[in-house]
C-alpha positions as CSV (number, residue, x, y, z in Angstrom):
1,X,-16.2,-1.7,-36.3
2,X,-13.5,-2.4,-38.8
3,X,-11.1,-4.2,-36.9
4,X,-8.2,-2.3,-38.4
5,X,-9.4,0.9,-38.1
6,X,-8.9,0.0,-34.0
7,X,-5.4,0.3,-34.5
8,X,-2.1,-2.6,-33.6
9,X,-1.7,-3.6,-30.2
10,X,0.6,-6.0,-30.9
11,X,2.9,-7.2,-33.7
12,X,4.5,-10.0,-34.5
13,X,7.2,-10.3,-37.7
14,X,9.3,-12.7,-38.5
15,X,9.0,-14.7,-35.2
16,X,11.3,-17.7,-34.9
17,X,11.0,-19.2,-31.2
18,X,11.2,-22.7,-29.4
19,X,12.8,-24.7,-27.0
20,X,16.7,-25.4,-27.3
21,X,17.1,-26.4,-31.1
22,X,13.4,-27.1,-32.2
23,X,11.8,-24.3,-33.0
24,X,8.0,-24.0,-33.0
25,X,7.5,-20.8,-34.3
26,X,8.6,-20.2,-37.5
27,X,8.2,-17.0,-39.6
28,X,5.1,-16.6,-37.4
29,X,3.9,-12.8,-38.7
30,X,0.7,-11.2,-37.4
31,X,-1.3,-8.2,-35.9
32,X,-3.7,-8.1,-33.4
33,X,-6.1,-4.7,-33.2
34,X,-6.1,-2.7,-30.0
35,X,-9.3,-3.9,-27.9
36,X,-10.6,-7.1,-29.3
37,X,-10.1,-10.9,-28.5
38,X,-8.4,-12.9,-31.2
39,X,-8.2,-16.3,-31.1
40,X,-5.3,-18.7,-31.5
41,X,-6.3,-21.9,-33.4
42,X,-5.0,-24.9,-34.7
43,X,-3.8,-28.5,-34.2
44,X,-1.6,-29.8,-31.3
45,X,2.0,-28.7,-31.7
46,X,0.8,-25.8,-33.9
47,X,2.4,-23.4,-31.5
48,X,-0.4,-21.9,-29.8
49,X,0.5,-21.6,-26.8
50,X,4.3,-21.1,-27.5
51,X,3.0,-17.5,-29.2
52,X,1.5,-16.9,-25.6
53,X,5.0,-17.5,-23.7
54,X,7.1,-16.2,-26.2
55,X,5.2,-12.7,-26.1
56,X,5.5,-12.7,-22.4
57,X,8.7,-13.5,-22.3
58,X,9.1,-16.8,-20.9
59,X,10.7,-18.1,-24.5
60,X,13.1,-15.5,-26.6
61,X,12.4,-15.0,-29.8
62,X,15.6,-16.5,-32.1
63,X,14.6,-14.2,-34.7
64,X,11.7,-11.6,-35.5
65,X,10.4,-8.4,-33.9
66,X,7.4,-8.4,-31.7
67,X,6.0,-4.7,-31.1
68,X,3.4,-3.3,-28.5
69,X,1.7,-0.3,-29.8
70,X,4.7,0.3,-32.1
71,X,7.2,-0.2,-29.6
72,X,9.9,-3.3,-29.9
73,X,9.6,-5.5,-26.8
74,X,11.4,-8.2,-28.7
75,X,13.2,-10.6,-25.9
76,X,12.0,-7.9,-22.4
77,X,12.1,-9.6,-18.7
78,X,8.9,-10.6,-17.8
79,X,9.2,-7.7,-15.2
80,X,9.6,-5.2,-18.2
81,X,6.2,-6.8,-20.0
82,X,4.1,-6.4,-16.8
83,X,5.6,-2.7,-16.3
84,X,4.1,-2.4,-20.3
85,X,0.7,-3.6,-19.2
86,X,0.7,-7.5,-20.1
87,X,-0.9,-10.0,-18.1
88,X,-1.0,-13.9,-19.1
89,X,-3.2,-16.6,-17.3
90,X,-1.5,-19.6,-18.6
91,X,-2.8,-23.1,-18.8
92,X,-3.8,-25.2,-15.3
93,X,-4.5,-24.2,-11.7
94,X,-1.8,-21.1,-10.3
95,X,-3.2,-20.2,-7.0
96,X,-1.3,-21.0,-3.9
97,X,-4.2,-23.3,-2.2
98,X,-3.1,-23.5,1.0
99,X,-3.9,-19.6,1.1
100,X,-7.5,-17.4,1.2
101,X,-8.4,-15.7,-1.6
102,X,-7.2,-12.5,-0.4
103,X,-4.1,-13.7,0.2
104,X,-3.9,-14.9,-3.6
105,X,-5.1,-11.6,-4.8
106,X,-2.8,-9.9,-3.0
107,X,0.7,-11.8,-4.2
108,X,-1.0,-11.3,-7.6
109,X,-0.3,-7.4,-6.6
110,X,3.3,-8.1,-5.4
111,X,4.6,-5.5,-8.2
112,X,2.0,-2.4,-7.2
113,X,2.5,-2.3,-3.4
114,X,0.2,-3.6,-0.8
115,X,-1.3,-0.1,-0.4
116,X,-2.7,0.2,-4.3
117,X,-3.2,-3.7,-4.0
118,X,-5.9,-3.3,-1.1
119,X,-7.3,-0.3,-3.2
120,X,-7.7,-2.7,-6.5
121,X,-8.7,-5.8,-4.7
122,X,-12.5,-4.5,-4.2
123,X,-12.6,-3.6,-7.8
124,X,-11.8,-6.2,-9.0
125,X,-14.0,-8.6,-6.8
126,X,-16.8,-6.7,-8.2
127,X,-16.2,-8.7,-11.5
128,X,-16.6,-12.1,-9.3
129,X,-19.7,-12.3,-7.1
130,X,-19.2,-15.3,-6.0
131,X,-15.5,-15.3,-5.8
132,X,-15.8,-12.3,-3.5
133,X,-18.4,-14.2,-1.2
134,X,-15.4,-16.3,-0.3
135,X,-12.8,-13.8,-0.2
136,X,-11.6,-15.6,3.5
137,X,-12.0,-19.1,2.1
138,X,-8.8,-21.1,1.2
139,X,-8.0,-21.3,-2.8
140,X,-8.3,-25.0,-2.4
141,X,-11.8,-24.7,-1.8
142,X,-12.8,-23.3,-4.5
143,X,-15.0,-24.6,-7.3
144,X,-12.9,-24.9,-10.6
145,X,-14.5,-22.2,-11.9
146,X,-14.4,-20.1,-8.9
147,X,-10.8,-20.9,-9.0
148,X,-10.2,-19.9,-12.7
149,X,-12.2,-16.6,-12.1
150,X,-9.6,-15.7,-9.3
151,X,-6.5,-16.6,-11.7
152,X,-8.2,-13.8,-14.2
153,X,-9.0,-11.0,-11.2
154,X,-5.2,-11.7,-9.7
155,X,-4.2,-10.8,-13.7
156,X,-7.1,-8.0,-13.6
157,X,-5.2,-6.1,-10.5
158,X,-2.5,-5.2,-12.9
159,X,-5.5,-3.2,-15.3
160,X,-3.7,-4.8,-17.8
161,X,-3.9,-3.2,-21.5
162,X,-3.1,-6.6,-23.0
163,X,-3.9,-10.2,-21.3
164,X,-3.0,-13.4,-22.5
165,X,-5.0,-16.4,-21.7
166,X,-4.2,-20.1,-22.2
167,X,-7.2,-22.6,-22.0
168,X,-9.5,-20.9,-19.9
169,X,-12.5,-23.7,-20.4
170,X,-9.8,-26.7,-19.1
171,X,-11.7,-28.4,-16.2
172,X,-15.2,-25.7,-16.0
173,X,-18.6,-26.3,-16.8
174,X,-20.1,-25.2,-19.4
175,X,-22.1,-22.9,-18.0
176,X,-19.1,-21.2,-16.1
177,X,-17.0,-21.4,-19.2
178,X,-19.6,-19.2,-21.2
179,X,-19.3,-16.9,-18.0
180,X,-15.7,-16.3,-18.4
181,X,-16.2,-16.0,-21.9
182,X,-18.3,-13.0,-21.1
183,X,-16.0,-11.5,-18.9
184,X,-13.4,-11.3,-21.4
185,X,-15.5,-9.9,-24.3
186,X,-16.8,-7.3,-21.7
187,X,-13.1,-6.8,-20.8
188,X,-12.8,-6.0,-24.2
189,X,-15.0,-3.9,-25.3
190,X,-13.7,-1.7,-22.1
191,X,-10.3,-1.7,-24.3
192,X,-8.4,-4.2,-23.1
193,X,-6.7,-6.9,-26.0
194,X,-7.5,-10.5,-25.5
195,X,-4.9,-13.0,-27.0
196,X,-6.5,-16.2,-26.6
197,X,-5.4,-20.1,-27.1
198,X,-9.0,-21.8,-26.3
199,X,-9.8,-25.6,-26.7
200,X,-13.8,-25.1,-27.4
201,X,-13.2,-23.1,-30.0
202,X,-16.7,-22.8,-31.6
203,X,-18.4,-21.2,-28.4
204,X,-14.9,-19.0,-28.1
205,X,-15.3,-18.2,-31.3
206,X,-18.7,-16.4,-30.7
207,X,-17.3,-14.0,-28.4
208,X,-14.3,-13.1,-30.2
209,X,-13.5,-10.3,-33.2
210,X,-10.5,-12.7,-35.0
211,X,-9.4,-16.0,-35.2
212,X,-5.9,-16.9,-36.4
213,X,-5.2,-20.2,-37.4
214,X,-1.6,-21.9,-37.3
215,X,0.1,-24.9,-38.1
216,X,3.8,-26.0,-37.4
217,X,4.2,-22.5,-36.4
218,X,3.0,-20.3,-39.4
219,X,-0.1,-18.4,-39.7
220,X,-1.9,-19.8,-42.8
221,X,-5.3,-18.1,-41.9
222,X,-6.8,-15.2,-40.0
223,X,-10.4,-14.0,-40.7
224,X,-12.4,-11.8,-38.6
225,X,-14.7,-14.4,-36.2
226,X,-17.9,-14.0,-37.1
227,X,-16.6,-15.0,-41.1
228,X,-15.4,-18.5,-39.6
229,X,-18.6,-18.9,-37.8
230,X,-20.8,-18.4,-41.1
231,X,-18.3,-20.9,-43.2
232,X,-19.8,-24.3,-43.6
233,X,-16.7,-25.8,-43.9
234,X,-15.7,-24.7,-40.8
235,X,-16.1,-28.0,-39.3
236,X,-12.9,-29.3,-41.8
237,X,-10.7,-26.4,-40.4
238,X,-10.8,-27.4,-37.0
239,X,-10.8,-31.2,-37.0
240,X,-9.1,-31.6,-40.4
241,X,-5.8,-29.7,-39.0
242,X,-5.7,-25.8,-40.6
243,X,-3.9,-27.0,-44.1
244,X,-7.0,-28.6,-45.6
245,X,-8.6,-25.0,-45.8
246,X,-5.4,-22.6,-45.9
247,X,-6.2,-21.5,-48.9
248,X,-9.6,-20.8,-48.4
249,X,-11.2,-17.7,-47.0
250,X,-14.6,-17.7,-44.9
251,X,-16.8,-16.8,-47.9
252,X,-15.3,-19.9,-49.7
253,X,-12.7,-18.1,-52.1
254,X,-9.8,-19.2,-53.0
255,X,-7.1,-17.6,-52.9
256,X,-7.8,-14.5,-50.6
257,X,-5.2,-12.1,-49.8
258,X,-4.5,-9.1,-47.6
259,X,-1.9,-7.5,-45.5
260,X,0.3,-10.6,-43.8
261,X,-0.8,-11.3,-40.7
262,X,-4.3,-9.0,-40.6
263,X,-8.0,-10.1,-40.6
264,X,-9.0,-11.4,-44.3
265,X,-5.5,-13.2,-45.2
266,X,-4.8,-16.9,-45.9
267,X,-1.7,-18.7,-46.8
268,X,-0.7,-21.7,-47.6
269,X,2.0,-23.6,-45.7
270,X,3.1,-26.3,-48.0
């Protein structure tokens, strides 16, 4: 499917954001179509994973609008955000490891009540096999991936319509990382929007719908996945830092444009 003809789940425009008086984000404009995974990409420092916080709320915005299907959310609690259906699994180990699994799953609940909590908590194990094998186990114990995969089913409690996800490959193998890979392209295609910031970017890449490309905060690419995966210069995108190719869309052409911030559009920063 066309991804625009899916719809905006989320907006950004105009986006200015950082910490104190360096700003990361800058300018940063962009949609993001209702039920597909998009990936973030780009060099160190290109603000990645500042889009992630600042959508979620734990950065405000200094300038810009962000929307959620149409709605302004620009600078909302974190509270408000998960009462609008927005989950994020940020970077690193979150679990409290001292307590069992069910213990984690159900402070991931805290906001629903223990009595829809215990109701969700089955549902959700059914996404993790062997997660729910250990269900009494201490979060300590568990493999990194086993651990990852109950970060994602504490988020999953929440049914979120939107879930943000830093690094989910950090410390997994690869088999496990291609598992949660799955998991969120099947999340997906059940209508959920994936924002991703992902370090393994080519096998990311082959289970998402976009890729959006920054550096030093501004967007200066975003092409639907599967165009990136057929460019052969692909290679000088994501080790030669996003400039060298900003002007270049995946069939090779210069110049492409589009709508700012939609599938098909390149910019150049400099």
């Amino acid at each position: 499917m066309n991804p625009a003809a899916k719809g905006t789940c989320i907006e950004f425009e105009d986006v200015v954001a950082g910490y104190k008086d360096f700003m990361i984000l800058n300018n940063l404009s962009f949609k993001v179509p209702h039920g597909s995974i998009t990936l973030l990409i780009g060099p160190n420092g290109a603000g990645k994973s500042t889009v992630l916080k600042t959508l979620f709320g734990l950065l405000k915005p200094r300038q810009g609008t962000i929307k959620l299907n149409g709605k302004d959310i620009t600078g909302s609690s974190q509270k408000a955000l998960l009462a609008e259906g927005i989950a994020f699994v940020p970077q690193g180990r979150n679990l409290f490891g001292q307590l069992s699994v069910y213990e984690n799953l159900e402070l991931g609940g805290i906001t629903l009540g223990m009595k829809t909590t215990h109701e969700r908590i089955p549902e959700v194990l059914e996404f993790f096999p062997r997660v729910k094998e250990r269900i009494h186990s201490r979060a300590s114990a568990l493999s990194g991936g086993e651990q990852k995969q109950l970060e994602i089913g504490r988020a999953l409690l929440l049914r979120p319509k939107v879930l943000l996800i830093d690094e989910p490959s950090i410390g997994l193998s690869p088999m496990v990382v291609q598992d949660v890979f799955k998991l969120l392209r099947k999340l997906a295609d059940q209508g959920t929007t994936v924002l991703m910031v992902e370090q393994n970017v080519k096998s990311a890449l082959k289970y998402s719908d976009n890729a959006i490309a920054l550096e030093s905060g501004r967007l200066v690419l975003y092409q639907s996945a599967a165009e990136i995966l057929a460019d052969p210069k692909m290679e000088r995108l994501f080790l030669g830092g996003a400039h060298t190719t900003g002007a270049t869309g995946a069939t090779g052409a210069t110049g492409t444009t589009g709508t700012p911030g939609t599938p098909g559009t390149s910019a150049v920063t400099h």
